[in-house]
N, C-alpha and C positions, 0 to 999 in steps of 0.2 A: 355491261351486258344487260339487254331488259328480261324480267321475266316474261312470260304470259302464262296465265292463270284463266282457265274456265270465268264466264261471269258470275256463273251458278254458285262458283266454289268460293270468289273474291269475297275479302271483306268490306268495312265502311270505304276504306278509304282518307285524302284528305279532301278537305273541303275545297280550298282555293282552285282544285281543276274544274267546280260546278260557278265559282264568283269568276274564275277571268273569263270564261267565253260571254260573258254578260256582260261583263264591265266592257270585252274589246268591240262589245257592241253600242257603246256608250248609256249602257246601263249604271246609276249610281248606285254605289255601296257606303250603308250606313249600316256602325256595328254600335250596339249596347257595351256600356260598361261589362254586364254578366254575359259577354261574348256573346248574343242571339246578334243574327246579320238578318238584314233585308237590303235588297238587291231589284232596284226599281226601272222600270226601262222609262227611256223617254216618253214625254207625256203622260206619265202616270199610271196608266189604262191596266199593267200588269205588273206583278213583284216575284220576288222570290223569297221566301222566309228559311233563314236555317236557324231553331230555336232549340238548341241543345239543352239552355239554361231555365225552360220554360214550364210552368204547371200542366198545360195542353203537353208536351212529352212526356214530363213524368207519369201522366194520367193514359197517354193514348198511344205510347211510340211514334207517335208521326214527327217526325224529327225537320222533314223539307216539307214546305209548303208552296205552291204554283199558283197562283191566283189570277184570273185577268177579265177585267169588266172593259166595255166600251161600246158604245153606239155603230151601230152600221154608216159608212160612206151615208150621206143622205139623211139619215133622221136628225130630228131636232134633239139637240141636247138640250135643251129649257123647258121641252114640251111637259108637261105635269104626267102626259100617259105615255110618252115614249121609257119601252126597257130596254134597257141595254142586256147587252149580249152578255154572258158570265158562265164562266166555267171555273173548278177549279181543280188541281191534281195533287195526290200525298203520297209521301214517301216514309218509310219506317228508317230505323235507325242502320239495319239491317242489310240496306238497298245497297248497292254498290256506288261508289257516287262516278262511276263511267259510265254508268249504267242513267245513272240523274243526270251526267253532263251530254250524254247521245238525246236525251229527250230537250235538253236546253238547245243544243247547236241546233236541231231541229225548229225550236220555237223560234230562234231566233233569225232563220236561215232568209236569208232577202228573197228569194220566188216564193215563197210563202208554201201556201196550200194547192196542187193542183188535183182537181178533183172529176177530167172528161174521165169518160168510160176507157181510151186509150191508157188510164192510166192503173187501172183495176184491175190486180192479179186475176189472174187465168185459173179456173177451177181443174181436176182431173178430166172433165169430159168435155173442157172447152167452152163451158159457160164463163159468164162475169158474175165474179161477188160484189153486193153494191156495200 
């Protein structure tokens, strides 16, 4: 029988429900002897870091790391001035990892980002939030 538990209320969790939505995306998984995983997607462009065994955690709690650079469709990747696009996102020890795996199936959801105005919550009084 499963539980449900509030997310608020969950704890860490295990780790392998935030590696398999990656992996079944054909993201590779490479673990450290000292158990830190990284979790790369095709072509490179973004990872996932889970660094339990890590000075960056002992020092900062960020225990999951999201990282992902890449060129826009169209720019030159040789260009000396072209930047590439980069974000990246952290997670403490703390996070739920359902909670890290809804933000993973997301990242890695095939229709990507849709961003018309059709698709922009609706305020109280019927305006769009952008």
């Amino acid at each position: 029988m499963a539980t449900h538990i509030s997310a608020l209320l969950a704890d860490e969790g295990e780790p392998a429900a935030a590696f398999d939505i990656l992996a079944a995306t054909g993201w590779a998984l490479h673990t450290d002897p000292s158990a830190n995983t990284q979790v790369v997607a095709p072509g490179g462009q973004a990872r996932l870091v889970f660094q339990p065994e890590s000075a960056e955690y002992a020092a900062t709690d960020v225990l999951w790391k999201v990282e992902a650079v890449a060129f826009l469709p169209g720019e030159a990747h040789h260009a000396v001035l072209a930047k590439p696009r980069s974000w990246s996102a952290t997670f403490t020890g703390e996070v739920p990892v359902e909670l890290i795996a809804a933000f993973l199936e997301r990242l890695v959801a095939p229709e990507g980002i849709d961003r018309t105005a059709s698709t922009l919550a609706e305020d109280a009084d019927g305006s769009t939030e952008a």
